[in-house]
Phi, psi and omega in degrees: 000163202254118149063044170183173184219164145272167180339167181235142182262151176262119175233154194244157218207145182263074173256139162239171157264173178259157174319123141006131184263136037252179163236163089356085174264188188088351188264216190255129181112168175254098151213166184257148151354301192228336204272200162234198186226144217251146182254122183283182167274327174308341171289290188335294151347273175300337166253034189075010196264089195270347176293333173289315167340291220281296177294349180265349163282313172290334160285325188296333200256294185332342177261323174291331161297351201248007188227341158083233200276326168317308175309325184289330171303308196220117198299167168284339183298296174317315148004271183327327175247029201306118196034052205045045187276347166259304212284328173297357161306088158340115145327005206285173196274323200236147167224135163257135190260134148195174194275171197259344175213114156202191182263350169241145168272146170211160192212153182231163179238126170240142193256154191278062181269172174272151192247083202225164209220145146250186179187120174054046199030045113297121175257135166243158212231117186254176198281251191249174188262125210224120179266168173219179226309352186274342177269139160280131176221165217209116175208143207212189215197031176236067198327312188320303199311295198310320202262315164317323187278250214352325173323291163348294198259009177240007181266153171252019169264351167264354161312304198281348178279339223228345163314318206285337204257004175274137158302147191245131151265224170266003163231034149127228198259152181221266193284098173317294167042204171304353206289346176293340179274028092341321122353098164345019199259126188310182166255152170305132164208127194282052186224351172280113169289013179270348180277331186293296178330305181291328193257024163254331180297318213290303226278352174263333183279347177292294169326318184287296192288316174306316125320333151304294194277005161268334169298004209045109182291176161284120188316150151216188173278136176299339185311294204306310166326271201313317185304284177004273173334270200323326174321304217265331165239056216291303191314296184301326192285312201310325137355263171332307192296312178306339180262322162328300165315325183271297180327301203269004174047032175262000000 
């Protein structure tokens, strides 16, 4: 949603975070500084996760029956983790999103909080937050920075700058992907006040959409869902937008 999400879905992923620094790197496993590391099933095993051990032994044959000569190249884990796009996801406190395909751009900023669920009057408290491969993403450990880009990627002159360079389906512009950075768009500095302006609007209309979406919207379609929002922050975008303008000199 431009400057919100819906629920976030849970899924279990053959991930650890990595030890603590300082470590040994080079040793066994892929890890990083901020990223994690991804557990084969023979790891899974020795460290006792025999329940995972068991599903990553039944996706590994189920992937060799359904992919054939691919398989032989590559496990179903790697597969999974195709050029580190998981296990290389930064810890940062803030990641901002947009979709890698839709018809309009909109962008959320999600911040590195705790995260808890019930289930059946159980709360349960799940580990980090992770995008995934339909998404874009941006991450920095700078609220200003976070809210500033999102301002951005929520204007609707840059929406509307990024039309002629979207691929068409059959219902109209489709793929975002890179194309909003081909844009003129600055690096964040927090001593400019029109990047200060944005990243206090976006960080106010987040709030604003997060009350909204605790109150319960009306079931709709995400099309609708997102006009909605935009409705509601008619004031704030037109803000937002004005300042775009002058930044992006369009």
């Amino acid at each position: 949603m431009p400057f919100g999400h819906l629920n976030f879905r849970i899924v279990v992923l053959p991930l650890i975070n990595p030890p603590s620094p300082p470590f040994t790197k080079g040793g066994k496993g892929r890890f990083s500084d901020e990223g994690y590391s991804i557990i084969k099933e023979s790891e899974a095993s020795k460290k006792g996760f025999i329940h995972l051990s068991k599903w990553l032994h039944k996706a590994q044959k189920i992937w060799e029956e359904k992919r054939g000569d691919k398989a032989e190249r590559i496990d179903a884990v790697d597969w999974l983790d195709y050029r580190h796009k998981l296990s290389m996801q930064k810890q940062a406190k803030y990641k901002v999103l947009y979709p890698a395909s839709a018809t309009y751009l909109c962008s959320c900023v999600i911040e590195k909080k705790a995260i808890r669920i019930e289930i059946e009057g159980q709360e349960l408290e799940l580990q980090e937050f992770l995008v995934d491969y339909t998404e874009y993403y941006f991450e920095t450990d700078k609220k200003a920075e976070a809210y500033y880009i999102c301002s951005i990627l929520n204007s609707p002159t840059v929406d509307d700058l990024i039309k002629p360079m979207q691929a068409r389906g059959l219902f109209g512009p489709r793929h975002i992907v890179k194309k909003v950075w081909e844009l003129p768009i600055p690096e964040f500095n927090p001593t400019n006040e029109n990047h200060i302006s944005l990243a206090m609007l976006g960080e106010e209309c987040t709030k604003k959409v997060s009350k909204l979406l605790s109150k319960g919207m009306p079931q709709k379609s995400i099309g609708n869902l997102r006009r909605t929002i935009r409705s509601e922050l008619k004031d704030e975008i037109k803000q937002i937008d004005w300042i775009v303008k002058g930044i992006l000199k369009a």
